[in-house]
N, C-alpha and C positions, 0 to 999 in steps of 0.2 A: 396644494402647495404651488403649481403652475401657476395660478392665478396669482399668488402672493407674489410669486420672481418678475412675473410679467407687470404687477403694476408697481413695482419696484423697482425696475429695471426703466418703467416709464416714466418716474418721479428721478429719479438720477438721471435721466436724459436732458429732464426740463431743468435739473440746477447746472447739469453739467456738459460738456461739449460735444456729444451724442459721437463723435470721433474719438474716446476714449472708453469708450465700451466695444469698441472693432478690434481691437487687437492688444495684444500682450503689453507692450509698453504704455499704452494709455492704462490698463487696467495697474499699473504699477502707480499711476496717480491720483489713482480715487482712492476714495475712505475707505477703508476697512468693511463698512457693512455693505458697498455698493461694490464692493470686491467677492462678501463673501458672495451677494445675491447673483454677481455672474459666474462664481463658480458651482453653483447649487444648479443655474441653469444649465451649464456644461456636462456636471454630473445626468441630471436627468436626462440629458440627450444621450449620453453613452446606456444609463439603463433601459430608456426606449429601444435601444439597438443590441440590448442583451451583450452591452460590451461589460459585463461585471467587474472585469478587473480595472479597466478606465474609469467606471464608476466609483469604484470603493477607493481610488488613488484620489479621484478628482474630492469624494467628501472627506478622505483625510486631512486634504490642500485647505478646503474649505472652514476644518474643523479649527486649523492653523492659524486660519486668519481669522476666525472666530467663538474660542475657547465657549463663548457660556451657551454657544446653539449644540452643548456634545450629548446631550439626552436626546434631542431631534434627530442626532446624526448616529449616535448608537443604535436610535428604533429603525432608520432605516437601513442599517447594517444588516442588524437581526432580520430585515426583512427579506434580504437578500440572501439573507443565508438558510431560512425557510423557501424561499425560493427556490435554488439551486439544490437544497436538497431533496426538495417534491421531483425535481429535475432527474436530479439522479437516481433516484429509487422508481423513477418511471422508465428509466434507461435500462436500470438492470432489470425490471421484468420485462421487457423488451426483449432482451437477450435470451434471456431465461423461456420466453414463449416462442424465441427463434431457435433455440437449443431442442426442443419438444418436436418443431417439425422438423430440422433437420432429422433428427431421430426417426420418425413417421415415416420422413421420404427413404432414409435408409434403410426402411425395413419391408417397404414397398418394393428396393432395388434387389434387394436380397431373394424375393421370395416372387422375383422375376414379373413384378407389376410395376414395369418402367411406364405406362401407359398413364396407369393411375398417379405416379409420382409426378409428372409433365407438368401440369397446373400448380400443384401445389410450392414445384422447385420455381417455376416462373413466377409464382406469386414474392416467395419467399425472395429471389432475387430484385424483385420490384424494390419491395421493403429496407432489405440488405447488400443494396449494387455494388457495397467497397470490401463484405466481407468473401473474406478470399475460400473459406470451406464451401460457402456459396456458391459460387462459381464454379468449385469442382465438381459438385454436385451437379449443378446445371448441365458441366459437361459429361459426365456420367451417363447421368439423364438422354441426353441427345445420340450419345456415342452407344446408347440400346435401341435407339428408336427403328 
């Protein structure tokens, strides 16, 4: 689909003022389809950048200004929405294998093997620099050494 925006977007330059594809109020005077083609392009730039919710605003915009592209623009909803979910279910096992060591490291602290817990808190911190059980741990960890 890039290529399709991009030589659409080159075909609209050559019929039209190539300064009304730079900014908002030129895009209020083009056609309809050389409107939708630079909001499809806006949109894709926001999912390059994993802006999802700028994306899904910009192909709503998109869909607005052009009703019969709404099967192209449902599939790539749906894509995004397999997307972010693959996302999240890799997030909470993430969690859930930082849950595991946390536990590990805590039973290492218990049973007076702060030595052997050192590497695995600093790993885990590596991994989880903002989670704050982490940290205590870390400090734990150090305040045995």
């Amino acid at each position: 689909m890039p290529f399709y925006i991009e030589d659409a977007l080159q075909l609209g330059q050559q019929i039209y003022s190539s300064e009304l594809f730079e900014n908002a109020a030129g895009e209020k005077l083009l056609p309809s389809e050389f409107k939708f083609v630079l909001q499809m392009k806006q949109a894709l730039e926001y999912e390059k950048q994993k802006n999802y919710v700028a994306y899904l605003k910009k192909l709503r915009q998109a869909l607005k200004t052009s009703p019969n592209s709404s099967y192209m623009i449902s599939k790539l909803k749906w894509q995004v929405a397999i997307q972010t979910t693959k996302q999240d279910k890799a997030n909470q096992e993430f969690l859930m294998l930082g849950k595991q060591v946390k536990n590990q490291i805590m039973q290492l602290l218990l049973s007076g093997q702060s030595q052997a817990a050192l590497p695995l808190v600093k790993q885990l911190a590596q991994l989880m620099p903002n989670d704050p059980e982490t940290k205590g741990l870390l400090r734990e960890v150090l305040k045995k050494q």
